[in-house]
N, C-alpha and C positions, 0 to 999 in steps of 0.2 A: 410402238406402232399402235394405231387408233387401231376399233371395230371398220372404220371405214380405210383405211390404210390396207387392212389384209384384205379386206371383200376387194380393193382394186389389185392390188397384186394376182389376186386367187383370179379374177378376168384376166388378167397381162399375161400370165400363163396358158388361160385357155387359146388367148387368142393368138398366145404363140405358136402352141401344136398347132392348128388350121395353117398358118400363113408357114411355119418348116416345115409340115408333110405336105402340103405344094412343092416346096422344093425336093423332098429328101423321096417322096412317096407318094408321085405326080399323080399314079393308076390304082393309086390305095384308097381306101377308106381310111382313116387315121382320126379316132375319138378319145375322148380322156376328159378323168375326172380329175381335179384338182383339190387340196385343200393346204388350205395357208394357217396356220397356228400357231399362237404365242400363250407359252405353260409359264405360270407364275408360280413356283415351291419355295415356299419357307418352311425351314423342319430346325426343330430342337431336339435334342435326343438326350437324356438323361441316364444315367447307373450310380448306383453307390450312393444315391439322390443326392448326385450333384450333375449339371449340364453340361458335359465333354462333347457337343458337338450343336452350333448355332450358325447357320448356313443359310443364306437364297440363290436361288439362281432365277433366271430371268433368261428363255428358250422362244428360240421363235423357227420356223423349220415350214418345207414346203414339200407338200408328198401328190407323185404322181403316178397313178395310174391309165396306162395309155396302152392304144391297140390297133393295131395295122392289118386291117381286113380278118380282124377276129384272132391276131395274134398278140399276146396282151404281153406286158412289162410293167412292173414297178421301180419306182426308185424316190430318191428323198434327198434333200438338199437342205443344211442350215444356214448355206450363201448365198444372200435375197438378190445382190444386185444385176442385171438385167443380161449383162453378159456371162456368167454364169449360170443363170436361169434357161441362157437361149443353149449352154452347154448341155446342160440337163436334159432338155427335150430331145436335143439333135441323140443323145447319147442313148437318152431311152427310147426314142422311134427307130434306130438301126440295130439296139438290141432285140426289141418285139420283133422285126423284119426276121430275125433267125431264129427265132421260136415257133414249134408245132400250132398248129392253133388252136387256142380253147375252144372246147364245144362246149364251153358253159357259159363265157362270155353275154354278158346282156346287156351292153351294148353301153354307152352313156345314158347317165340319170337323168332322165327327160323332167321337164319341170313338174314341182309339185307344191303348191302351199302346205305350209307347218299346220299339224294337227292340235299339238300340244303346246303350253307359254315355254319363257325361257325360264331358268330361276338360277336365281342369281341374286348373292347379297355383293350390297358395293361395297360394304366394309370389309369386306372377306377378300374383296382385289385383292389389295396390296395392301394387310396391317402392318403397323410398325411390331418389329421383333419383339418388342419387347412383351406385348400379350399374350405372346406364347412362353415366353419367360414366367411367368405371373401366374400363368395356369401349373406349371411345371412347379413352383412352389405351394401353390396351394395343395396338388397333390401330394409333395412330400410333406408337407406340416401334415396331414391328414393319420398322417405314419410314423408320428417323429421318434419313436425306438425301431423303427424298419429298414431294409435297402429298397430303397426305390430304384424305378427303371422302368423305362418307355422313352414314348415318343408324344412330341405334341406339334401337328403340321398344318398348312393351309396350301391348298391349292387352286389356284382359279386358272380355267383354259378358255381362251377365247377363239374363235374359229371360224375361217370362211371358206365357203365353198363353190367351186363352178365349174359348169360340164359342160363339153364343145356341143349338148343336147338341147341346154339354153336354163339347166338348173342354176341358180345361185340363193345362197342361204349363208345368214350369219348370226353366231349365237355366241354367248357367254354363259358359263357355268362356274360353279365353286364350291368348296370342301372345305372341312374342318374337321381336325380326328386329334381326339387327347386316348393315347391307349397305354396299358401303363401296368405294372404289376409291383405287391410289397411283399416283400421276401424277409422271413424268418429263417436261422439257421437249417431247420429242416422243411419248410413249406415255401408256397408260393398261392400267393393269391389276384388274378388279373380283374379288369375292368375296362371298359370303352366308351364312348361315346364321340359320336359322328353327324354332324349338320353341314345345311350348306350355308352355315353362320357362324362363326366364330365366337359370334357373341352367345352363343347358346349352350356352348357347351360352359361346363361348372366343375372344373379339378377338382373342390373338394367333394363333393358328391361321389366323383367317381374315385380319387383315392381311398375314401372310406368306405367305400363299396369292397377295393380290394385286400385293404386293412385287415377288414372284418374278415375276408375267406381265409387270410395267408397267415392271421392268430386260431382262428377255430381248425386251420386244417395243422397245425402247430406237431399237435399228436394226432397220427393215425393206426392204424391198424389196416394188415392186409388180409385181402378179400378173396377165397376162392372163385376160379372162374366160374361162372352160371349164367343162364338167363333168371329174368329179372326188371319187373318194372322200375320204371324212370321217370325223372320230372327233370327235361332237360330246360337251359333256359338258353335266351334267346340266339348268344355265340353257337351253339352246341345246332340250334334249329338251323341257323344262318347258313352252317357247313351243310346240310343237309338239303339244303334248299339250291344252294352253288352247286351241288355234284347233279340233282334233278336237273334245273337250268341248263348243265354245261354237256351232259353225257344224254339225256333223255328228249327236252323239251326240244331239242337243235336241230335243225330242219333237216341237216345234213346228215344225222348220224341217223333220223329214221328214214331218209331216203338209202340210205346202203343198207341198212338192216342190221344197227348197233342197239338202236333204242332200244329201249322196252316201254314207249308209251304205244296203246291200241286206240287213237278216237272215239270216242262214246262209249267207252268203256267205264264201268266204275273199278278203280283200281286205288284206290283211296277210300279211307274215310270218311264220312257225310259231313266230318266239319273241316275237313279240309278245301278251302276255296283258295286256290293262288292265281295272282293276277303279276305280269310283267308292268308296269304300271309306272310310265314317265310323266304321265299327269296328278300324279301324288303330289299334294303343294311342298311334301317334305323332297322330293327325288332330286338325287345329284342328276347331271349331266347334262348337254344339248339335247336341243328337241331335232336334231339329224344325225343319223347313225353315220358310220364311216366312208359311205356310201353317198352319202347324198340326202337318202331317202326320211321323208317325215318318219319320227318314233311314232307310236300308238299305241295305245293299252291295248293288251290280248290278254283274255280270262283265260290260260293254261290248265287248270281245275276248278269245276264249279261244282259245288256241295260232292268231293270225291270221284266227279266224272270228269274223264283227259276229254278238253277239250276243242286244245289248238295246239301249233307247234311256234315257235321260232324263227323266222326264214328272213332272209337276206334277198338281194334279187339274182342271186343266183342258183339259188335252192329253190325261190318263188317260180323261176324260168322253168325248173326239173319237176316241180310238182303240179303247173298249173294252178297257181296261185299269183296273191300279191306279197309283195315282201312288207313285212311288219316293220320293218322300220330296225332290224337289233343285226345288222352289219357289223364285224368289227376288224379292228387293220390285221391282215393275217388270214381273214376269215375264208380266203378261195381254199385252204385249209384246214379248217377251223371249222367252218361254219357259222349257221348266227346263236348267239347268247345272248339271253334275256339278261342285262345287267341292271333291271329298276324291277328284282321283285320285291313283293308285297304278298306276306299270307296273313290273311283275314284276319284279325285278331278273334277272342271270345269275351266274355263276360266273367272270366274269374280271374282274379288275384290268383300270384303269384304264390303268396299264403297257403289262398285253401288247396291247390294241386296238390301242395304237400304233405295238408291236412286228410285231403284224399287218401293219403298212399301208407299201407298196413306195414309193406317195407320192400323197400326198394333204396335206389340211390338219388341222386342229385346232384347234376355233372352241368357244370359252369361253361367247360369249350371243351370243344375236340381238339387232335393237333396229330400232324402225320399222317393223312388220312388216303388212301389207296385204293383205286379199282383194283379187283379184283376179276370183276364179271361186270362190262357195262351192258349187258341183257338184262340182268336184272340186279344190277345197282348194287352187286355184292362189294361193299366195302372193307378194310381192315385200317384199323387208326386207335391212336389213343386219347386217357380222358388225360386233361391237363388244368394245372392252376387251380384247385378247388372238388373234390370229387366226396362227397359226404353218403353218411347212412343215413336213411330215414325207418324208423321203426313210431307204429303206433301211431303216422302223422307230423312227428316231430323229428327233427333233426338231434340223431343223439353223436356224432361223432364224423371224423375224416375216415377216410380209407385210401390206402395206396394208388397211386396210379394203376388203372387196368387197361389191357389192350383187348378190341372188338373185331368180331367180324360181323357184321350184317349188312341187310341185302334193307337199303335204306327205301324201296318202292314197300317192301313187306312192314317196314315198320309201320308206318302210314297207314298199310291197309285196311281195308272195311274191317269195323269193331276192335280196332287198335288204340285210338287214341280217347284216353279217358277226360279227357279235357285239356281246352285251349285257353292262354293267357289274356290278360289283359293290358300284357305291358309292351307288345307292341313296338321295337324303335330298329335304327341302325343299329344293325350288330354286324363285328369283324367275320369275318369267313375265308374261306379256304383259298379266295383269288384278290382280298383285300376288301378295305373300308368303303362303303357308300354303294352299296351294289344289293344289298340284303335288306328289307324290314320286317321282323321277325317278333316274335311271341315269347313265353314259355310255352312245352307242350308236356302233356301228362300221357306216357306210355305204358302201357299193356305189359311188354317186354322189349328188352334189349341183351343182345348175345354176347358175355363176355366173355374171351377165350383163353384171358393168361393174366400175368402182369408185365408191369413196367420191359420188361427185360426179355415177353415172347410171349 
């Protein structure tokens, strides 16, 4: 199916709910959103560096959101043709008819033009398998006394949308993710890299990336627990940035009184500036969130002060606001999440952080990572794939996995962070690839509480 194929389906639907709630739900109100989408995934999957799984599929799927005088129903279908279609509606308008009705409900996405472009590589459509092949080898020649293992995928989503309010919108988007780790009898060392280009990304780069951690972490040595500066780099930031976005920035969670952001507060750092940010020329996604509604940048912290939140339009509707555009499917429970952040980069290499630090560690990713306290971001997780000493500036050695607990809003906080990177890119995180753009960061301290095993 063409871009123009879904955008007339995604109408054929709207115009269906109008013309069956006439019949089904004559003294109703009867609105709904629609969107029609067709997911293109190729994934290679490699262990043992060799490729034990090379797979596409090719998805196309129609989801509805519909509401009968403010009583709302979901449902979704991946059989397009028109009597089935007209099944779906009938089925989802006498579901809603017996549902309570939402008092959050905000009604159909009344029309709005796109704020942001689309982006979108067309070689990233649909490449031939084989370049994900080709990458998957370059990573393992990168290694060749190593076990390799990862993954190398592409995904492009294309999407239309229309609302019996008189919204319609159609966009294309796309992804590239080589992530991958080289394993020594006693280590492991990861690496990532994420565009919305296939052509960008470079396996041997990132396999000697992980080469390099998973020989130097070879011999370790364990570590008592303690605090302890840090120079995390950008995986490790990435997680830290996904738990703010998904538990704090969320419209939802500070209208019940989960958060822990305060508005004009400085609760940050002075070089902390993060921004949601889908006009980034690097940002995966569509420029309309699930909802309908245009994306926009929202500056979430500005030199260390909370600035904004995250809102959908159903949080926009609770808060007396406009919804930012970061809806997502789920989200009447959920809430909205910022999934196109962006934290500021700084002006130092990746080097000198290091060179910064008297002694402390240098932790590649987190993995495992756990609220404890979403008031105040109290986390518990571990370091994984790479976790080194640093003494005197220099990296003299590995050290065993350790497990943390901290309150990731305190880490940030004013006079915390001794410096911000320069490198800047997609990094993997706690809810997956293309969602994060991230730094290294130089910390003050960070709480460790045990090893590997508590």
């Amino acid at each position: 199916m063409s871009q123009d194929e879904l955008q007339t389906l995604a109408d054929r639907v709207a115009e269906l709910v109008t013309e069956r709630g006439g019949r089904l739900a004559p003294d109703a109100e009867v609105e709904a959103n629609v969107t029609v989408t067709r997911i293109r995934h190729g994934l290679t999957r490699f262990a043992n560096s060799f490729v034990h799984q090379h797979v596409g599929e090719d998805t196309r799927s129609v989801r509805l959101e519909l509401a009968v005088d403010g009583r709302t129903s979901i449902a979704s279908s991946s059989a397009l043709d028109i009597d089935r279609l007209t099944e779906l509606v009938d089925a989802t308008i006498e579901g809603a008819r017996l549902q309570p009705v939402d008092p959050h409900w905000p009604g159909a996405t009344p029309q709005q033009a796109l704020v942001v472009a689309e982006h979108a590589d067309q070689a990233t459509l649909d490449p031939e398998p084989e370049q994900r092949a080709r990458l998957v080898r370059d990573f393992v020649d990168a290694g060749p006394e190593l076990a390799g293992a990862g993954y190398v995928d592409t995904e492009s989503t294309q999407l239309a949308f229309a609302s019996t309010a008189g919204q319609r919108a159609a966009a294309t988007s796309t992804r590239a993710t080589i992530d991958g780790i080289h394993q020594t009898p006693t280590s492991a060392g990861s690496a990532h890299q994420t565009s919305l280009a296939l052509a960008d990304l470079d396996g041997t780069a990132v396999g000697e990336r992980a080469a390099h951690r998973a020989r130097r972490s070879a011999e370790f040595v364990d570590l008592a627990p303690s605090e302890i500066e840090v120079v995390l780099g950008p995986e490790a930031v990435a997680t830290i940035l996904t738990f703010l976005g998904a538990y704090g920035f969320n419209g939802k969670a500070h209208l019940e009184g989960s958060s822990f952001v305060r508005i004009g507060e400085g609760q940050f750092d002075e070089a902390i500036t993060l921004r949601n940010d889908p006009a980034d020329p690097r940002a995966i996604g569509t420029p309309i969130d699930a909802e309908g509604t245009p994306r926009r940048t929202t500056t979430l912290v500005e030199a260390g002060v909370s600035r904004a939140l995250a809102h959908d339009r159903r949080t926009a509707l609770r808060a007396g606001t406009e919804s930012t555009g970061d809806a997502v499917p789920g989200g009447a429970s959920m809430g909205a999440v910022p999934t196109s952040l962006a934290l500021q980069p700084g002006g130092t290499p990746p080097e000198q952080l290091i060179a910064d630090v008297r002694r402390g560690l240098l932790i590649t990713q987190f993995h495992y990572c756990r609220v404890l306290d979403p008031k105040t971001l109290v986390v518990t997780g571990l370091t994984r794939n790479g976790t080194f000493l640093v003494e005197d500036g220099a990296v003299t050695g590995a050290v065993g996995n350790l497990r943390f607990t901290e309150s990731f809003v305190d880490a940030l906080g004013p006079g915390r962070v001794r410096g911000v990177g320069d490198d800047d890119r997609y990094a993997d995180a706690e809810f997956g690839p293309g969602m994060v753009i991230a730094p290294s960061l130089h910390l003050a301290s960070w709480h460790f509480t045990g090893g590997a095993a508590g």
